[in-house]
TILO-62244 format. One line per 8 residues: their letters; for each residue x, y, z of C-alpha. Coordinates in nm, 2 decimals. Each point is the difference from the previous one (the first is absolute). Example, Ala and Ser with C-alpha at 12.3 -4.5 7.8 and 13.67 -1.06 7.14 Angstrom:
residues 2
AS> 1.23/-0.45/0.78 | 0.14/0.34/-0.07
***
This chain:
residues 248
XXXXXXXX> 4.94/7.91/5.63 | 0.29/-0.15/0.17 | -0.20/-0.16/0.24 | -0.13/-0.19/-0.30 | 0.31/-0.10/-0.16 | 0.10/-0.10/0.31 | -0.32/-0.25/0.07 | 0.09/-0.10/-0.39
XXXXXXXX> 0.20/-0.28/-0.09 | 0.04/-0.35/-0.25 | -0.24/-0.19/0.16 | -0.28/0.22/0.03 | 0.00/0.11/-0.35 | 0.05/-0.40/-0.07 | -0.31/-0.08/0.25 | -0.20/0.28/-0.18
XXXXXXXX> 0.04/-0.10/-0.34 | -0.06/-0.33/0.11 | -0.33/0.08/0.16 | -0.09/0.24/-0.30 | 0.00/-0.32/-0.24 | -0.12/-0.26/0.21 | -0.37/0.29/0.04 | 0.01/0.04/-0.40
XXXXXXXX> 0.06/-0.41/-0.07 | -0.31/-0.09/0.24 | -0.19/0.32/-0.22 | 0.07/-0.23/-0.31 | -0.11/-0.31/0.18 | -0.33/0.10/0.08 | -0.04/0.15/-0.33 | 0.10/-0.30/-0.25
XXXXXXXX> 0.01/-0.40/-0.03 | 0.23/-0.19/-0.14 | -0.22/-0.31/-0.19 | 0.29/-0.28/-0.10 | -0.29/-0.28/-0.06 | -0.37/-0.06/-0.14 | -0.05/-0.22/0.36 | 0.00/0.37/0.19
XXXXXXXX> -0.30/0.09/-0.24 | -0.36/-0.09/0.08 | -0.11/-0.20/-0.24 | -0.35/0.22/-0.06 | 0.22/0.26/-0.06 | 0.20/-0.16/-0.25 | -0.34/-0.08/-0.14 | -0.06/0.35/-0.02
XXXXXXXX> 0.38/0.12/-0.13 | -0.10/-0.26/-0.37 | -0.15/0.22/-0.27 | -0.20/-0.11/-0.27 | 0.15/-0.13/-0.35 | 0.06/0.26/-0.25 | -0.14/0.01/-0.37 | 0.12/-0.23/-0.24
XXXXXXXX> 0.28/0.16/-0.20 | 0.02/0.05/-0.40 | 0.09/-0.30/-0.15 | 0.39/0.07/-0.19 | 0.02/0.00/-0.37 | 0.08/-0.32/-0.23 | 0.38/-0.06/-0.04 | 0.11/-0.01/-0.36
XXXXXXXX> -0.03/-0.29/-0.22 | 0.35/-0.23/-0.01 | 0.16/-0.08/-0.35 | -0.10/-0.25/-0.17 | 0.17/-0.31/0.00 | 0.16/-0.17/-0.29 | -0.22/-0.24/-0.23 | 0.05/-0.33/0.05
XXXXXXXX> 0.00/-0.29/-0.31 | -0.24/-0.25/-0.07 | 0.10/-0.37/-0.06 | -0.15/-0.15/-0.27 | 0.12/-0.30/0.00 | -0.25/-0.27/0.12 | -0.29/0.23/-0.22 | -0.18/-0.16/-0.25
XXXXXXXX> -0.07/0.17/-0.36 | -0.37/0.00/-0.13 | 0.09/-0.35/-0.21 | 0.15/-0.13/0.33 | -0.28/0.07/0.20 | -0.34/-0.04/-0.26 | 0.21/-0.36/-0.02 | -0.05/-0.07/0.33
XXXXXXXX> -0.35/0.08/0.10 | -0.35/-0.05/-0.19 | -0.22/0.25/-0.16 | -0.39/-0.01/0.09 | -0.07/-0.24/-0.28 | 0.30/-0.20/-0.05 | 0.08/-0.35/0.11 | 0.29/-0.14/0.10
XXXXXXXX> 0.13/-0.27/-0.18 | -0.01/-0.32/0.23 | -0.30/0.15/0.22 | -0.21/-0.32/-0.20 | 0.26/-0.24/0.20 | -0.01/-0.15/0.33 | 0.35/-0.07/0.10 | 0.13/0.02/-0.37
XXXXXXXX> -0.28/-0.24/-0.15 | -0.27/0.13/-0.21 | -0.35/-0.05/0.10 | -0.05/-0.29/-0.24 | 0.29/-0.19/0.19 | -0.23/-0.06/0.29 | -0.37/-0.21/0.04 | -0.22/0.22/0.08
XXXXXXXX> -0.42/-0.07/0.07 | -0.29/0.08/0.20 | -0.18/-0.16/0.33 | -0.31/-0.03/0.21 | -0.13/-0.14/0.34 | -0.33/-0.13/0.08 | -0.25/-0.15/0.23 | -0.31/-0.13/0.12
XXXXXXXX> -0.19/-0.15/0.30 | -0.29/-0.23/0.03 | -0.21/-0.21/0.19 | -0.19/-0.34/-0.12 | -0.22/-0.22/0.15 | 0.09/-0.40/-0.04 | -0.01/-0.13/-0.31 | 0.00/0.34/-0.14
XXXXXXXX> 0.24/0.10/-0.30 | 0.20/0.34/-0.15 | 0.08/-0.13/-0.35 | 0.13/0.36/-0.09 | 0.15/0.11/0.35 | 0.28/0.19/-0.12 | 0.13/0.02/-0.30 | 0.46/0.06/-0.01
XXXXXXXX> 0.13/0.17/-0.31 | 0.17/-0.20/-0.21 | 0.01/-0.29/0.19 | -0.36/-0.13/0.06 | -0.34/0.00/0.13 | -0.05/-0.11/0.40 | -0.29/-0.20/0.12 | -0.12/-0.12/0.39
XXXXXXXX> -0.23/-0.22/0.13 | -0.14/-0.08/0.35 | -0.06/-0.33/0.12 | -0.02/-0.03/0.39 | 0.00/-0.36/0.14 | 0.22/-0.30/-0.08 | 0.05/0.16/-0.34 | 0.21/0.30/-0.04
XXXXXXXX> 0.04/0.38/-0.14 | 0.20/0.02/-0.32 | 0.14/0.32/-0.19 | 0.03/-0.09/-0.41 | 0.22/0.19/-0.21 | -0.08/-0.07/-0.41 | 0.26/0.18/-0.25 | -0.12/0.26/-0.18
XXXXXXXX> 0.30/0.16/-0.19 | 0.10/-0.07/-0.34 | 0.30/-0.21/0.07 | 0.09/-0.27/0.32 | 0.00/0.12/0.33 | 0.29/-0.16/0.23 | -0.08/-0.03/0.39 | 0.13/-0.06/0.28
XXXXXXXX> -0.28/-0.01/0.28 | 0.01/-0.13/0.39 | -0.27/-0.04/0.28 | 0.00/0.12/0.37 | -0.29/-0.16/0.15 | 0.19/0.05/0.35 | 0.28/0.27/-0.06 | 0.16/-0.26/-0.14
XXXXXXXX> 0.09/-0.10/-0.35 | -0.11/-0.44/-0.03 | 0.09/0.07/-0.37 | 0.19/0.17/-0.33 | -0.07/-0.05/-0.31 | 0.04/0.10/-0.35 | -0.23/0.01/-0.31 | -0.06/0.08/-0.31
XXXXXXXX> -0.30/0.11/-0.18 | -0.08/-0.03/-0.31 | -0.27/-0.10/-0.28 | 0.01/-0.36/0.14 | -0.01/0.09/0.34 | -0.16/0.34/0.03 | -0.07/0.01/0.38 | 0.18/-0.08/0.34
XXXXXXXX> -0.19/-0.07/0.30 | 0.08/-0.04/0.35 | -0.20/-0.11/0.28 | 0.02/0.06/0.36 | -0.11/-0.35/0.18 | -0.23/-0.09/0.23 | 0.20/0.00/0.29 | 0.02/0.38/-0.02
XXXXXXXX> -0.33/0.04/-0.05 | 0.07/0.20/-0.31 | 0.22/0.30/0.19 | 0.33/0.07/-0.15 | 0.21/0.17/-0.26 | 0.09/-0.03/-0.34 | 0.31/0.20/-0.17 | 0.07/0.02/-0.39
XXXXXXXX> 0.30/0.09/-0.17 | -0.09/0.04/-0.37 | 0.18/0.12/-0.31 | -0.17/0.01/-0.38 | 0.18/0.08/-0.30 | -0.24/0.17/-0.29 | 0.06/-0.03/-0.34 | -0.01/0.41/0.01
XXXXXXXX> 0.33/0.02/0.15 | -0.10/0.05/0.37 | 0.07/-0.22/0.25 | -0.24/0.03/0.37 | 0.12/-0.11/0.32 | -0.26/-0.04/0.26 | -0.01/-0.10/0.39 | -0.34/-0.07/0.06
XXXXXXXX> -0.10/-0.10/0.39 | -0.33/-0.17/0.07 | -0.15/-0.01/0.37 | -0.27/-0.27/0.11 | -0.20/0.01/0.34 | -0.28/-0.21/0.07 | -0.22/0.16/0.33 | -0.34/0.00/0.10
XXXXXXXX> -0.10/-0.25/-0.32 | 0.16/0.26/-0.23 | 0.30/0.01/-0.19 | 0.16/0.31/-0.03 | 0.24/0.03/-0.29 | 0.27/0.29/-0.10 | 0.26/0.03/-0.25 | 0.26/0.29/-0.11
XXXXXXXX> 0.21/0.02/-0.32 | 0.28/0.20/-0.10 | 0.11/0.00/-0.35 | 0.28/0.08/-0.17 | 0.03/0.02/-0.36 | 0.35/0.05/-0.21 | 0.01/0.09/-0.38 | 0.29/-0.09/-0.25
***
């Protein structure tokens, strides 16, 4: 026993302890990691470490209703009463009471009357005539007549309303007008006729401005255009009308 105490002494008890916890700290070392980041992980493992979602939870109960807030006030002031508003709109099967009037005028302030357009084509031989060709309403009845050779074509228009017919009438042999003129028909002259000269050969154009009043209180306004061509030792004639007719 003394020969223990004497081989004793600070530093070996301070060199054994020393030892002693230096063995158990390597124990703990082997034993246990110390994981401070996700990058030390394998990512497969971390694969493996997710579980799956859980069920969907209850859902919570309805909070309670708020108070209700405070009524608010209506203002009536651009509102119309029933008098106020049957005044300003119509019933099914009422009428307003200018809806007769165009622009504050009644109906019978204004002339008012019908109209029609017409035609017709057709083709003569020389010497040939169309006494009835075409007949314009209220203005007249049109006649042609082919003549090839040093004579000439001619397109006739006889009045055949009830009162005299004013006119105003041109020819376009070449596109251009060689003459205006006016005319009036009547009992002593009934018919107009105008001629498209030799030197044409009977081709041209002939265009009518025409106005009739009738002792029936209508008036008809016509522009009636009449088309000669002489070809192949025919003569080919066409006229239009368009009629206008105003009542008073």
């Amino acid at each position: 026993m003394n020969k223990l105490r004497r081989h004793l002494s600070y530093a070996n008890v301070v060199a054994t302890l020393a030892l002693l916890f230096a063995m158990s700290g390597g124990a703990l070392a082997a034993n246990h990691y110390l994981i401070n980041s996700t990058k030390q992980i394998s990512p497969k493992v971390i694969k493996k470490l997710k579980g799956k979602h859980g069920a969907k939870g209850a859902r919570g109960a309805t909070g309670a209703t708020g108070p209700q807030g405070v009524t608010g006030t209506v203002n009536t002031s651009n509102f119309f009463n029933k008098t106020e508003s049957d005044g300003r709109y119509l019933g099914k099967t009422e009428q307003a009471a200018d809806s007769a009037k165009l622009g504050g005028v009644a109906a019978s302030g204004y002339t008012t009357g019908e109209g029609s357009q017409g035609g017709r084509w057709q083709e003569l031989v020389n010497k040939q005539k169309e006494t009835e060709f075409l007949a314009v309403p209220g203005i007249g009845e049109l006649a042609v007549e082919c003549l090839i050779g040093p004579t000439s074509t001619s397109v006739k228009l006889t009045q055949g309303s009830e009162s005299d017919v004013f006119l105003t009438w041109g020819s376009y042999p070449e596109k251009f007008a060689t003459k205006m003129e006016t005319d009036v028909l009547k009992e002593s002259n009934p018919s107009l006729q105008q001629s498209f000269g030799p030197g044409e050969n009977g081709t041209g154009q002939m265009v009518i401005q025409a106005s009739a009043g009738l002792t029936t209180h209508v008036h008809s306004f016509a522009t009636i255009t009449v088309s000669a061509s002489v070809t192949e030792g025919f003569c080919r004639f066409q006229a239009n009308y368009t009629v206008a007719q105003q009542q008073f």
